[in-house]
C-alpha positions as semicolon CSV with decimal commas, in nm:
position;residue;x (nm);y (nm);z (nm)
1;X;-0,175;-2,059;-2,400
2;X;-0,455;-2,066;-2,166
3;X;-0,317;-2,349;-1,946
4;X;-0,003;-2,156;-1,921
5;X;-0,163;-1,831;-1,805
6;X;-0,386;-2,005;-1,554
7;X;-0,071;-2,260;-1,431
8;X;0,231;-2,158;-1,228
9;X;0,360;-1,894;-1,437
10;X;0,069;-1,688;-1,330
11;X;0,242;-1,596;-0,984
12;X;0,505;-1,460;-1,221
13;X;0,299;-1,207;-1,430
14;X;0,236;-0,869;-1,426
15;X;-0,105;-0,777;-1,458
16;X;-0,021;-0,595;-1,844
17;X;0,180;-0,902;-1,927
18;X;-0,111;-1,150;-1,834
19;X;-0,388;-0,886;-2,034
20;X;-0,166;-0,866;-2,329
21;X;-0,071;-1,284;-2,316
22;X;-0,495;-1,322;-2,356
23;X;-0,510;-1,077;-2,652
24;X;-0,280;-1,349;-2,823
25;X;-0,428;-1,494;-3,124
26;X;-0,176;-1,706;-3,335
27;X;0,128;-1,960;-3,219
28;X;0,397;-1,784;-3,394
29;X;0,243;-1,442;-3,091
30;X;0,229;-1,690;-2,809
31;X;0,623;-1,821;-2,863
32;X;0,729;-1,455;-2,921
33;X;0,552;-1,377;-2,624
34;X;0,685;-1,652;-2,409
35;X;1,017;-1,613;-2,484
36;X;1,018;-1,246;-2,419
37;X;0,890;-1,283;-2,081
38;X;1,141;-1,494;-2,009
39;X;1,433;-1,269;-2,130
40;X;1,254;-1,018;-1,899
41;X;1,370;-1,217;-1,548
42;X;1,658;-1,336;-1,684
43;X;1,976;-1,175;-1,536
44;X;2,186;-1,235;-1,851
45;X;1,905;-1,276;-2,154
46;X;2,239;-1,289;-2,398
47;X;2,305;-1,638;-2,307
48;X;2,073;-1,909;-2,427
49;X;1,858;-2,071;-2,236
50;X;1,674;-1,877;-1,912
51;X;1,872;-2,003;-1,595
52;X;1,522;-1,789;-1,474
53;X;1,305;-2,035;-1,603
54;X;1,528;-2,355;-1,541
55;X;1,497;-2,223;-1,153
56;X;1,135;-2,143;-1,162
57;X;1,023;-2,480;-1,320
58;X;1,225;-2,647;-1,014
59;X;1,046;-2,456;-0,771
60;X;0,733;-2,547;-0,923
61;X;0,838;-2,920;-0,909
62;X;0,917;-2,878;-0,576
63;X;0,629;-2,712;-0,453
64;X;0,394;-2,940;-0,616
65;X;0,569;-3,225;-0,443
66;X;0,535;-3,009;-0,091
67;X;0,236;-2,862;-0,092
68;X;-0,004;-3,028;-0,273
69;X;-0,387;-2,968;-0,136
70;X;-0,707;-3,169;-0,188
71;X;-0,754;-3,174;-0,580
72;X;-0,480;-2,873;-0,591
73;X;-0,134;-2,919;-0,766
74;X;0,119;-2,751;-0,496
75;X;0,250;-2,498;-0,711
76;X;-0,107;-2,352;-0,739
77;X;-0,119;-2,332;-0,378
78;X;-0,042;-1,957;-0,141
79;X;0,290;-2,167;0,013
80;X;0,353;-2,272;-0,384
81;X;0,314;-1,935;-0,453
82;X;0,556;-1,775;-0,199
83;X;0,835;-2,059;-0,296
84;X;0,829;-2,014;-0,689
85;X;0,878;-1,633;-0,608
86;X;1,115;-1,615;-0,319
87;X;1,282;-1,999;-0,289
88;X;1,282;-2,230;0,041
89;X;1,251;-2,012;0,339
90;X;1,613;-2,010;0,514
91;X;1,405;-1,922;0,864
92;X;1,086;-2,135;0,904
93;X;0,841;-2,139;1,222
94;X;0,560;-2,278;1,393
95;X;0,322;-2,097;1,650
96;X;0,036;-2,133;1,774
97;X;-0,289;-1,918;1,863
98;X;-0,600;-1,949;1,997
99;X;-0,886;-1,828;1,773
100;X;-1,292;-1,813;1,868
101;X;-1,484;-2,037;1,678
102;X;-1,849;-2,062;1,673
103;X;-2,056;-2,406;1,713
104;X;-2,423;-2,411;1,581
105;X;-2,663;-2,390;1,887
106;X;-2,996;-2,466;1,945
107;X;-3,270;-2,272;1,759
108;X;-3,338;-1,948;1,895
109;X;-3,016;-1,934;2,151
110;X;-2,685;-1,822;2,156
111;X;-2,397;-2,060;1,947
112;X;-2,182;-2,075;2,221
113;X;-1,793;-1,929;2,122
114;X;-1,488;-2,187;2,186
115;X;-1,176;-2,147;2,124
116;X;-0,912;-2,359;1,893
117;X;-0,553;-2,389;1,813
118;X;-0,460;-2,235;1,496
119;X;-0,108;-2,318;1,370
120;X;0,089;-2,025;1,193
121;X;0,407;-2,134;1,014
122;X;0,592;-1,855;0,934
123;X;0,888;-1,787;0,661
124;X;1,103;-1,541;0,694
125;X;1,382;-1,410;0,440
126;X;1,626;-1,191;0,565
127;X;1,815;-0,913;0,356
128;X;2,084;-1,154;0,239
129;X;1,849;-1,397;0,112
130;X;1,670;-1,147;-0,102
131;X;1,736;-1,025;-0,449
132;X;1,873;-0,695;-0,498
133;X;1,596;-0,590;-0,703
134;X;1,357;-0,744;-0,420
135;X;1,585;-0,582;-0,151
136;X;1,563;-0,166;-0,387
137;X;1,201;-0,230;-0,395
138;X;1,128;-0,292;-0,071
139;X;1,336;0,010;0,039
140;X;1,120;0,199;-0,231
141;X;0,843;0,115;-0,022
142;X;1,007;0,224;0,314
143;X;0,974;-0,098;0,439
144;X;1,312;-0,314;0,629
145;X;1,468;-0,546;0,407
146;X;1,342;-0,855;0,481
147;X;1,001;-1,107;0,393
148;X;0,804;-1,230;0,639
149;X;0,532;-1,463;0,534
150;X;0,242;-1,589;0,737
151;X;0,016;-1,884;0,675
152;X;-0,212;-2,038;0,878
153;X;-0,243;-2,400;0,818
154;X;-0,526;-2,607;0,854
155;X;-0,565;-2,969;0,804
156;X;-0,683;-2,989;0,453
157;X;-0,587;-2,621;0,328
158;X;-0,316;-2,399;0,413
159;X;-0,365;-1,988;0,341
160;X;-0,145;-1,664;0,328
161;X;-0,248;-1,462;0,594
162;X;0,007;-1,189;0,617
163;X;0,278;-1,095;0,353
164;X;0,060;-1,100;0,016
165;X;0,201;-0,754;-0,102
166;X;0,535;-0,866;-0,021
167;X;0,473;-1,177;-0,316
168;X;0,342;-0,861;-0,539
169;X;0,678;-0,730;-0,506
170;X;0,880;-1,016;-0,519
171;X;0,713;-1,039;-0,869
172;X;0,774;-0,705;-0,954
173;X;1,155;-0,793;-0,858
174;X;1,172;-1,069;-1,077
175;X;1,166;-0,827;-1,378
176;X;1,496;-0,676;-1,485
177;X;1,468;-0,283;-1,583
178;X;1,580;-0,292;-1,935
179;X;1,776;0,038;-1,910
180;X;1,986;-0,117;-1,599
181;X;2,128;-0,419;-1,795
């Protein structure tokens, strides 16, 4: 069960769901568990199967095929992240900024400041490519329907640097309201 927690499903859990999945202290609680937090994403939990969890586990194929980082599977990465919880970006850009970086001087002086080129590639989900759960919850918020996600992207390692909280949501949105079914 550990593996589990700690893998790709994490992006999907709710902080109770994840303290109550360690608690867990037989087989027979962890396949009970499992299966009911799949029925909780799954639009239709009469049928069998999770179409949920057929889509999530080809995201995370996906996204450890795209975004794999030095000794990192993809899916584990902050661009795995955002594409197990919101799919492929329909609206993808790259930009450019210059950021101050410091170089070691001598002993005793200044390190002079010089500039380089960061690239930001940014993903952006408008209101038709959202959920309707992901779409009430943002409104909830008072924030416009729509995702924008910023990374910066480095050579070797690629980081979320504006639209974590939006993820939070998006896993928040991922969970059906029982009573609304």
């Amino acid at each position: 069960m550990q593996g589990w927690i700690d893998g790709p499903t994490r992006w999907l859990m709710l902080p109770e769901e994840e303290r109550q999945a360690r608690r867990l202290h037989s087989n027979k609680e962890a396949v009970a568990f499992i299966e009911a937090f799949w029925r909780r994403r799954d639009s239709d939990p009469a049928k069998h199967g999770s179409r949920f969890a057929q889509i999530f586990y080809q995201r995370v194929d996906a996204a450890d095929r795209l975004y794999g980082e030095e000794g990192m599977r993809g899916s584990m990465t902050d661009r795995g992240r955002a594409l197990i919880l919101l799919g492929p970006p329909p609206m993808l850009s790259y930009s450019q900024r210059a950021v101050p970086e410091r170089e070691p001087g001598r002993l005793g002086s200044r390190p002079p400041v010089k500039t380089r080129r960061l690239v930001l590639e940014t993903w952006t989900f408008e209101e038709a490519d959202l959920s309707p759960q992901m779409v009430v919850l943002l409104a909830a918020e008072g924030r416009p329907p729509a995702v924008v996600l910023v990374f910066a992207v480095e050579p070797r390692h690629t980081v979320l640097v504006d639209g974590g909280k939006l993820l939070d949501l998006a896993v928040r949105a991922a969970v059906y309201d029982e009573g609304k079914r």
